[in-house]
C-alpha positions in Angstrom: 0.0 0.0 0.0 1.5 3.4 -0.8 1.1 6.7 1.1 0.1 10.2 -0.4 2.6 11.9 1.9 5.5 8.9 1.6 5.1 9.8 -2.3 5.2 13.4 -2.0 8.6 13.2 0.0 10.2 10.8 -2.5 9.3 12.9 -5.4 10.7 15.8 -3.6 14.2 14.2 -2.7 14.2 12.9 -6.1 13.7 16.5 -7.7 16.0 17.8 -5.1 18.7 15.4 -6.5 18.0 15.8 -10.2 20.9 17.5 -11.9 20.0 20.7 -13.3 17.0 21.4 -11.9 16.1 24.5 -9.2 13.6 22.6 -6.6 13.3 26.1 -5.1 9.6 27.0 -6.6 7.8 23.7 -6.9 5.5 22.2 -5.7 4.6 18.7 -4.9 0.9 16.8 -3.9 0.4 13.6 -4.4 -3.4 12.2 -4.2 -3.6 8.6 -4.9 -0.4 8.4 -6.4 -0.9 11.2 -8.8 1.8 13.7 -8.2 1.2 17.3 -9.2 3.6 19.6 -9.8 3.2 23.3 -10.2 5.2 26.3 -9.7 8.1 28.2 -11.1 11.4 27.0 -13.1 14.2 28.8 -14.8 14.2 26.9 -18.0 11.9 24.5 -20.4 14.4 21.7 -19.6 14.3 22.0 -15.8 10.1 21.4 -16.7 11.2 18.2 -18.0 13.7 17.1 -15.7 11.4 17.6 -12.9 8.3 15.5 -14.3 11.2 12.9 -15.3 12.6 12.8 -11.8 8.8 12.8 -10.0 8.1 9.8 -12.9 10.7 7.5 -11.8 9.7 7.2 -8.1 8.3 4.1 -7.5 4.2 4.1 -6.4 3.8 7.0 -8.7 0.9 6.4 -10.8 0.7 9.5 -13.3 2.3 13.0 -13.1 0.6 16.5 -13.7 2.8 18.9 -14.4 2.0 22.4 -14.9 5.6 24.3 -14.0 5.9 27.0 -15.9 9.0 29.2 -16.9 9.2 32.3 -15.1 8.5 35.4 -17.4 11.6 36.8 -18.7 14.2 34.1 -17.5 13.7 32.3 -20.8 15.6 32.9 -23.5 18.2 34.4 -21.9 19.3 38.0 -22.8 22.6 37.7 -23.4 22.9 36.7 -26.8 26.6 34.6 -25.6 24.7 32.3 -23.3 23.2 30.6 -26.5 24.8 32.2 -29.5 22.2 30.1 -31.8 19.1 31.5 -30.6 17.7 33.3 -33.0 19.8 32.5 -35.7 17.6 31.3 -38.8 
């Protein structure tokens, strides 16, 4: 039998632990192993790394993510972080 909260934690350690992603701004309930995440994120990969992380825990039935990219942090300004964005 798996617990809502138990879930919640392990998602939480395992986003913690994900490589790249800033765990800061989500967050995490679990209802009958359904894990929802919502909040804020830098970029569109941490979105992914985070529902891939809360995935792979085991008693997790289904994730629903809606993170979102916070306004202006994505792209980046500076044209030297990614020189190809933009570039046709």
């Amino acid at each position: 039998m798996y617990n809502d909260a138990v879930i919640a934690n392990k998602v939480r350690e395992a986003i913690l632990l994900a490589a790249g992603v800033n765990a800061q701004d989500i967050v995490i309930a679990a209802h009958e192993r359904v894990v929802h995440l919502s909040g804020e994120v830098d970029t569109p990969e941490q979105v992914r790394l985070a529902e891939a992380a809360a995935a792979g825990v085991e008693g997790v039935l289904r994730v629903e993510n809606d993170l979102y990219v916070r306004p202006g942090r994505w792209p980046p300004a500076e044209p030297e972080i990614l020189p190809w964005y933009g570039r046709r």
